[in-house]
C-alpha positions, 0 to 999 in steps of 0.5 A: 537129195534127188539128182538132176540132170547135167543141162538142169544143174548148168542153169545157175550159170545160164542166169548168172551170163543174163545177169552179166548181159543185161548189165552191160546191156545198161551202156549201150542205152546209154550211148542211145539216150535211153536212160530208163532202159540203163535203169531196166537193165541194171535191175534185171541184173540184180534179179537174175544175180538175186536168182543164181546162188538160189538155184544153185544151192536148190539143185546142188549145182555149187561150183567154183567156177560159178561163184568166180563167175557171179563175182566177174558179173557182179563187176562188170553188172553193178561196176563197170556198166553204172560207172560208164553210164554216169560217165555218159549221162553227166561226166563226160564233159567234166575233167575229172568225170572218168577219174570218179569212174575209174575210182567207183570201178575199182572200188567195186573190185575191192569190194569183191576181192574181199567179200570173196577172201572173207567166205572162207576165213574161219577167224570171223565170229559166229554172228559175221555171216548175218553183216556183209562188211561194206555195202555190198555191190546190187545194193551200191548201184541202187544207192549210186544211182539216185541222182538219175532217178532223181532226174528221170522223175523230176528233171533237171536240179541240183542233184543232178550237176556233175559236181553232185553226181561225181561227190555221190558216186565218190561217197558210194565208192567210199561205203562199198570199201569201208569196214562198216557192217550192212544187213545181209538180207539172205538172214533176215527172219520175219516174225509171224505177227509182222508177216500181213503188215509186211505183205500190205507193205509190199503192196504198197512199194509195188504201187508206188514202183508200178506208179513212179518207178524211179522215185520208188527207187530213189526212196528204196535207196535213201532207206537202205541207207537210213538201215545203216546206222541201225545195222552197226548199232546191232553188229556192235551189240552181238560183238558185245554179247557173245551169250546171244551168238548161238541163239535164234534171230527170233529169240534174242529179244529175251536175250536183249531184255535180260541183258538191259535188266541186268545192267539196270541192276548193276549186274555183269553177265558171266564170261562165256567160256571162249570169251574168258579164254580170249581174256587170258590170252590179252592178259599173257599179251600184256605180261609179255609186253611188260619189261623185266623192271615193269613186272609185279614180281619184279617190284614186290619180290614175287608174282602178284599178277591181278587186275589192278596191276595190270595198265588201265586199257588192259583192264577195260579190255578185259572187262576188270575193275579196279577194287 
């Protein structure tokens, strides 16, 4: 690992401060009416926070003091400045147009605060770093602010009333706190037959963004939230199939194929090891919460602890069935 000198491994850092510069940045336009700079500055800031945890892994330059820095920036950045420039651009007359602010504001807090207790909890299984758990902040702003792309494109409409852009702003606040998983890009692996279809299909989302910058990114925004129906569906079929947890992303197509042959032939896929180990623990949990009357001994006089005498939502959590 070669060593790079003090003011070098201080850069990561350096880009985080422009990032949190360039977002807060976004307000003052707004106070002048230059809508299209809040939206300039709001992407400078989701390029250099892009930018930051790269250089730092890349230089060995990790701290702590850094990631605290990247999430006060990430608030300020993709929190506090959009919700004062829809507070400027549209709520600023309605009687509850600070209270939506204040309610995406501290959304995004939460949504921090959590990510960053999420890092060091070791309870997650091993496919949980692939899904961040609600929508994560850069992309949050991009989704909240499709109203004012809307209306730098078009103009004035319906997406654009108060009423419109407060429910959506509301909405974001509501998937940025939720439970529900969103793909992390940083693991997503792009197979070797799909890299020149990928790379034709880049050029052509810059055309479009150098051609109708804000209408590109009011789609960009609409088909991250198309993605997510898709990403619960694979988070649900991991948590199912914990034989495909240690396998390659490239190879779990195999892992998926075998898996439907097996259920098309009325098969069950052998418990893993750790798998069996948590059914176990369930079982012990039930006979624990059983009275002293409600045991199997104690009706039939011995120790008779199989799976059809166990209650039927145990038995579906276990995976048994009755014979």
């Amino acid at each position: 690992m070669p060593t790079y000198a003090a003011g070098v491994r201080l850069l990561p850092n350096a880009v985080t401060v422009l990032a949190l510069c360039a977002g807060l940045s976004a307000v003052q336009f707004a106070l002048v009416g230059r809508f299209e700079l809040c939206v300039a500055s709001v992407g400078a800031a989701a390029l250099c926070d892009a930018l930051d945890g790269r250089l730092a892994r890349m230089l060995d330059a990790s701290s702590r003091i850094g990631a605290e820095l990247d999430s006060l920036a990430d608030l300020v950045s993709f929190g506090v400045s959009p919700a004062l420039v829809f507070y400027i651009w549209q709520l600023e007359g309605n009687r509850f147009g600070w209270i939506v602010s204040l309610i995406f504001t501290v959304c995004m807090a939460l949504r921090l605060a959590r990510f960053n207790t999420l890092i060091d909890d070791e309870d997650q299984p091993p496919f949980a770093k692939e899904f961040f758990v609600g929508v994560p902040a850069p992309a949050a702003a991009l989704v909240a602010g499709i109203p004012l792309y809307l209306w730098l494109n078009f103009g004035p409409g319906w997406w654009s009333a108060p009423l419109t852009v407060g429910l959506w702003m509301l909405a974001v606040a509501g998937l940025m706190v939720s439970r529900l998983p969103t793909l992390s890009l940083k693991t997503v692996r792009v197979p070797a037959r799909l890299i020149a279809p990928l790379l034709v299909l880049v050029g052509v989302a810059a055309a479009v963004l150098l051609t109708a910058p804000f209408l590109g990114l009011a789609v960009v925004g609409l088909g991250y939230l198309v993605m997510i129906p898709y990403t619960i569906y694979r988070y649900r079929w991991l948590a199912r199939h914990p034989e495909a947890w240690h396998v390659p992303v490239r190879e779990r197509r195999a892992v998926a194929r075998a898996a439907r042959s097996a259920r098309r032939l009325g098969l069950r896929p052998p418990l893993r090891r750790r798998v069996a180990g948590r059914a176990s623990a369930v079982a012990r949990g039930v006979v624990r919460r059983l009275g002293p009357d409600d045991r199997p001994e104690s009706r039939n006089g011995h120790a008779a602890m199989g799976p059809g005498s166990l209650p039927r939502g145990s038995r579906r959590r276990l995976g048994l069935r009755r014979r």
